[in-house]
C-alpha positions in Angstrom: 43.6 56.5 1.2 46.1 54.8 3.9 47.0 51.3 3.3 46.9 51.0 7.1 43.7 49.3 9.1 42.3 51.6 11.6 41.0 50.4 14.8 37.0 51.0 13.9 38.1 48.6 10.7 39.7 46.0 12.2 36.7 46.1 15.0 34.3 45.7 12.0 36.7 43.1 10.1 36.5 40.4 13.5 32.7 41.7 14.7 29.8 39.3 14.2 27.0 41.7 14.0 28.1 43.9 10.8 29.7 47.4 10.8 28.0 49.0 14.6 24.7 50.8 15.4 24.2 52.9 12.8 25.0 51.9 9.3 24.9 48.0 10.6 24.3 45.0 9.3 22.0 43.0 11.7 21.8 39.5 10.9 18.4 38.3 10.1 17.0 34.7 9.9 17.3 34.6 6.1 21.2 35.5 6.7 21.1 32.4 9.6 19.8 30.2 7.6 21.5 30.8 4.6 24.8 30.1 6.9 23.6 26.8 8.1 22.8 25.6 4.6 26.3 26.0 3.6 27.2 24.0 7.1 25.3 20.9 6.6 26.3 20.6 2.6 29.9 20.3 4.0 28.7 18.0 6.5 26.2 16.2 4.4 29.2 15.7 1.7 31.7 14.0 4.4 28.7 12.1 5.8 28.6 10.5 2.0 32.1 10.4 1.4 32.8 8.7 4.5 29.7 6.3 4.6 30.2 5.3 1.2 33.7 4.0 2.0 32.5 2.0 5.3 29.8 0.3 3.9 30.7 0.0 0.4 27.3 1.3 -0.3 26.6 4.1 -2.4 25.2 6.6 0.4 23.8 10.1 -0.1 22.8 12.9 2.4 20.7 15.6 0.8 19.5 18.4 3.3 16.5 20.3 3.0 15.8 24.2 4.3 16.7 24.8 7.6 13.4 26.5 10.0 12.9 26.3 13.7 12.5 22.9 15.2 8.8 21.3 15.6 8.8 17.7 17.2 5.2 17.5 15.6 6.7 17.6 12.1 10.0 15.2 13.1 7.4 12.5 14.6 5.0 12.5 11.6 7.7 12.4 9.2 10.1 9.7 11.2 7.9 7.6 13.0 9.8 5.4 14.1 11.7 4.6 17.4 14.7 6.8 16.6 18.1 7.3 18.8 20.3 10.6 18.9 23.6 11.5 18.0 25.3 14.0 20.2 27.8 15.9 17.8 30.5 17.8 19.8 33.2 19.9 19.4 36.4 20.4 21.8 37.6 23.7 20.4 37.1 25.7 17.3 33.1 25.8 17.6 31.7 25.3 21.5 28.4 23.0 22.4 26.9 20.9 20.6 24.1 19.7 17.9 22.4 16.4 17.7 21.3 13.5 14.7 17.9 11.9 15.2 17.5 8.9 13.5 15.6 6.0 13.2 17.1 2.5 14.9 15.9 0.7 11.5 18.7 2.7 9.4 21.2 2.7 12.1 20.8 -1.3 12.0 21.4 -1.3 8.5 24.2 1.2 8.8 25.9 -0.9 11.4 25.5 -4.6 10.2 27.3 -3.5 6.9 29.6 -1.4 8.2 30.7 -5.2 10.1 30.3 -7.0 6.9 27.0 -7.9 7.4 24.2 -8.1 4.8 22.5 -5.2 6.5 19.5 -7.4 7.7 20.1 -7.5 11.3 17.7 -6.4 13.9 18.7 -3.5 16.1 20.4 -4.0 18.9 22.8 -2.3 22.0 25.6 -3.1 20.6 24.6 -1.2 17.1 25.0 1.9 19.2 28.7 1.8 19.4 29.1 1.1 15.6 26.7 4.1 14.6 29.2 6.2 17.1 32.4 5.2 15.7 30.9 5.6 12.4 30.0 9.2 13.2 33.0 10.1 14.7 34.9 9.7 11.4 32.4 11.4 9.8 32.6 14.4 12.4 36.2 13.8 11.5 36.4 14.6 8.1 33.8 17.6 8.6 35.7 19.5 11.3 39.2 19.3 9.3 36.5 20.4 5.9 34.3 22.9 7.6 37.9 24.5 9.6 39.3 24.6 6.5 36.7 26.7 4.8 36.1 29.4 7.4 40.0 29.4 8.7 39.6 27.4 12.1 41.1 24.6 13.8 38.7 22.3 14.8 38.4 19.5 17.1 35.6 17.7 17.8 34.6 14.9 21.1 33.4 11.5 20.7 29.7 11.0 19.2 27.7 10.2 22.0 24.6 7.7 21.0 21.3 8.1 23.3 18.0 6.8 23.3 15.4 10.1 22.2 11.5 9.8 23.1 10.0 12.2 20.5 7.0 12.6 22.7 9.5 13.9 25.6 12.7 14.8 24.5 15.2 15.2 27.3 15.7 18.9 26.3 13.9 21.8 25.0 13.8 22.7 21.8 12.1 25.1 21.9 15.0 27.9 20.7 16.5 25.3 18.5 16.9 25.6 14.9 16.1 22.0 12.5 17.3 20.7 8.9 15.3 17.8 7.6 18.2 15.6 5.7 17.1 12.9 3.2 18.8 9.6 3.8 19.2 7.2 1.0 21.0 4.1 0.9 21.5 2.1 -2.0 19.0 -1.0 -1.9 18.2 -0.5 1.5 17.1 2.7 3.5 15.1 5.9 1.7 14.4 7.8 4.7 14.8 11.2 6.4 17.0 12.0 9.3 16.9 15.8 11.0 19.6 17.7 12.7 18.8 20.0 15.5 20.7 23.0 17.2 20.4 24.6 19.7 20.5 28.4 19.0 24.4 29.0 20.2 25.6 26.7 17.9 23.7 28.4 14.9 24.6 31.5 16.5 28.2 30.7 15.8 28.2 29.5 12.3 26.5 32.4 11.7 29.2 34.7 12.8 31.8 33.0 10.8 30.0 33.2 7.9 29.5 36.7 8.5 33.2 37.1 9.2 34.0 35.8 5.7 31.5 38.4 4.4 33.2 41.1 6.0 36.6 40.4 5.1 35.8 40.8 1.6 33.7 44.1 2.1 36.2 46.0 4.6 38.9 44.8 2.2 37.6 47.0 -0.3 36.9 50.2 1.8 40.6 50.2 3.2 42.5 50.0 -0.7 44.7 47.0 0.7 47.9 46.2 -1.6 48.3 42.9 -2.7 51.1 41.9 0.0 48.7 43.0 3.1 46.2 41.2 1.2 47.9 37.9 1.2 48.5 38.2 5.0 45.5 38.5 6.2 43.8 35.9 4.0 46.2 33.7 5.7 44.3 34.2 9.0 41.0 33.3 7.6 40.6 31.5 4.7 43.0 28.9 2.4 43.3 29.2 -0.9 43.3 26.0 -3.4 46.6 25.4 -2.9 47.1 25.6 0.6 44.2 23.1 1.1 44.9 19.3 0.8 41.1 18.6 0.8 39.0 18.5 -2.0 35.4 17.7 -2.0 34.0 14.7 -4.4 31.0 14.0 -5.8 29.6 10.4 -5.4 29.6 8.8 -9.1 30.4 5.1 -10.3 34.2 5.7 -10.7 34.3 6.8 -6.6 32.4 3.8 -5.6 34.6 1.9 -7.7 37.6 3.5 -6.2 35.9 2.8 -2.5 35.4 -0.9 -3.3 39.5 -0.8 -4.2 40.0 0.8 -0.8 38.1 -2.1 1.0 40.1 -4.5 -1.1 43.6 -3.4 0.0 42.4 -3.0 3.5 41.7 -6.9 3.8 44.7 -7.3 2.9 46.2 -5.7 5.5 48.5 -8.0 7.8 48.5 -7.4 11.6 50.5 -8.9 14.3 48.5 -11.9 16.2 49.9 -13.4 19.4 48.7 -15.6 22.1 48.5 -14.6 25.6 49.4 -18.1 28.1 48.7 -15.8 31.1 50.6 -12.9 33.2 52.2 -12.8 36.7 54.4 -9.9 39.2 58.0 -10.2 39.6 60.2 -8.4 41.9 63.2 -6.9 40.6 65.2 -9.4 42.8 63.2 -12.1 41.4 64.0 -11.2 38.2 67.6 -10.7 38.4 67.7 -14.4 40.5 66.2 -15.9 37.4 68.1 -18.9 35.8 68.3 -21.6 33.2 65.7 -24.2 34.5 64.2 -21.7 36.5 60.2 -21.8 36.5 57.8 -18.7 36.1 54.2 -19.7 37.6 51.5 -17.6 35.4 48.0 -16.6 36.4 46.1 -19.4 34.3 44.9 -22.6 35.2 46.1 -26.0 33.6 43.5 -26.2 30.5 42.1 -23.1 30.8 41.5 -20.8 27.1 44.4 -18.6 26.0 43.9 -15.2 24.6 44.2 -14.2 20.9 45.5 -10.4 20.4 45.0 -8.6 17.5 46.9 -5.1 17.6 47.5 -6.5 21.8 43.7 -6.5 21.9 41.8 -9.4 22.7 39.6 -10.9 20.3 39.2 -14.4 20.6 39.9 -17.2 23.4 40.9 -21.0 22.1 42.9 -23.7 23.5 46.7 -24.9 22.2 46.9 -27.6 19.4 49.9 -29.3 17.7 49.6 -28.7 13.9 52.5 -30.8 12.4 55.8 -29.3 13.8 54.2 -26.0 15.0 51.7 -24.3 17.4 48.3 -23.5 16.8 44.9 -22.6 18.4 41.6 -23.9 18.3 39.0 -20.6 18.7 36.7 -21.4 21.5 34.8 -17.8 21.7 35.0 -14.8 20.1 34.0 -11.2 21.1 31.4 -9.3 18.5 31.7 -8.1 15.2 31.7 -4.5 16.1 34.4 -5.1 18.8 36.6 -6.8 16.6 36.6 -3.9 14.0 36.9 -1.2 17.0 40.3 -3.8 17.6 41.8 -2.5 14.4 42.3 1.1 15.1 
């Protein structure tokens, strides 16, 4: 047999659908679904990974079958005032699927992701921390998940809404669910669901289904090793060409994650103080002189800015400490905006 791909082959290597009308593969729901598990496991294991390392709290994510969505299940099972997470992608996969859970855990989540104790009531400003958390977590997945099924992936920024379960502001009806079960050590035991809407499962399936034809059309077509390696180069990565490697979540990780918060502390950054800001014409500039005086856009006694990274995250007013400078801290902005000052 020719070591060369026809056309009908390479047509039945890239199609979605199987091998055409009449000998075809058509996927089925059990074919869907089984794609989707394999989805959320990835995502479910950088959810943990990540998580884990924020809060410094052993997390795990452990998702249940897939099925179609039912809001009736998802409120008897939550009930709770829940929020959701809009999880979109840029290129790679197109559209988006959503997070639904309840403002209790993403309290908890947030207030010890900003070194809290993780006993603070919810609030506005958790919604930004729960969306920054999520967008490394969305991350790691995209760079995981590309890596497995030979895509680049790029993903937006998690968008964080408020969700009435009683009327959700879409319809779900066409949309696929997956119950996940949250657990957080000493704190939250409670599920969480993903939903998505039928293009998005629509798509994972194909990928999967890609993967699966590779390996079968491979076969038919007697491919020598060399053509082999080529075209496993546009789909898939072996061990060695992948620098990620999935863990599991055991004592020695957390350990290792309590180490990484450690060194991170330590981190120095460059702090300044801000006296105030003014315009200069170029003329000005170049007529400027020893003794010459700059008039800045601050009053006489009013607060001075405190930059982190040049961001501001504190206002105080000048002191004298022996021979040097100082500042006295007056106001500072939140928790969550001084951790969002470190990136």
């Amino acid at each position: 047999m020719s070591d060369i791909l026809s056309q009908e082959q390479i047509d039945a290597l890239l199609a979605s659908d199987g091998f055409g009308e009449n000998g075809a593969h058509e996927k089925s729901p059990v074919d869907k679904y089984s794609a989707l598990n394999g989805f959320f496991e990835i995502f479910c294991t950088q959810a943990e990974n990540v998580i884990t390392t924020v809060v410094n709290k052993q997390t795990t994510f452990t998702p249940q079958n897939p099925k179609k969505a039912d809001l009736a299940e998802i409120n008897e099972k939550m009930n709770a005032v829940v929020l959701s997470l809009s999880l979109g992608f840029k290129s790679g996969l197109e559209g988006e699927f959503y997070l639904i859970m309840a403002k209790k855990e993403v309290a908890i989540l947030s207030d010890l992701m900003t070194m809290g104790d993780g006993s603070a009531e919810y609030s506005e400003d958790h919604k930004d921390a729960i969306g920054e958390m999520f967008n490394q977590v969305l991350g790691a997945f995209c760079v995981a998940f590309g890596k497995e099924m030979g895509l680049s992936i790029s993903a937006e920024n998690v968008m964080v809404n408020e969700f009435d379960l009683d009327n959700p502001p879409f319809t779900i009806d066409s949309f696929d669910m997956i119950e996940t079960k949250l657990t957080l050590d000493g704190f939250a035991d409670s599920s969480a669901f993903f939903l998505l809407p039928e293009a998005i499962s629509e798509q994972i399936g194909k990928y999967s289904k890609r993967e699966e034809n590779l390996e079968s059309v491979s076969d038919q077509v007697g491919l020598n090793m060399e053509e082999l390696d080529d075209l496993s180069k546009v789909t898939s990565f072996s061990p060695s060409d992948s620098d990620f490697m999935e863990t599991s979540i055991t004592a020695q990780s957390i350990k290792d994650s309590n180490a990484n918060i450690d060194m991170l502390l330590d981190v120095e950054l460059d702090v300044s103080i801000e006296l105030g800001k003014t315009l200069l014409s170029i003329k000005r500039v170049l007529e400027l002189a020893p003794g010459s005086i700059v008039e800045l856009d601050r009053m006489a006694g009013e607060p001075v800015d405190l930059l982190v990274n040049n961001k501001v995250v504190a206002k105080g007013e000048v002191v004298v400490i022996d021979e040097s400078f100082g500042i006295r801290i007056v106001s500072l902005v939140s928790a969550e905006e001084r951790i969002r000052s470190l990136r």
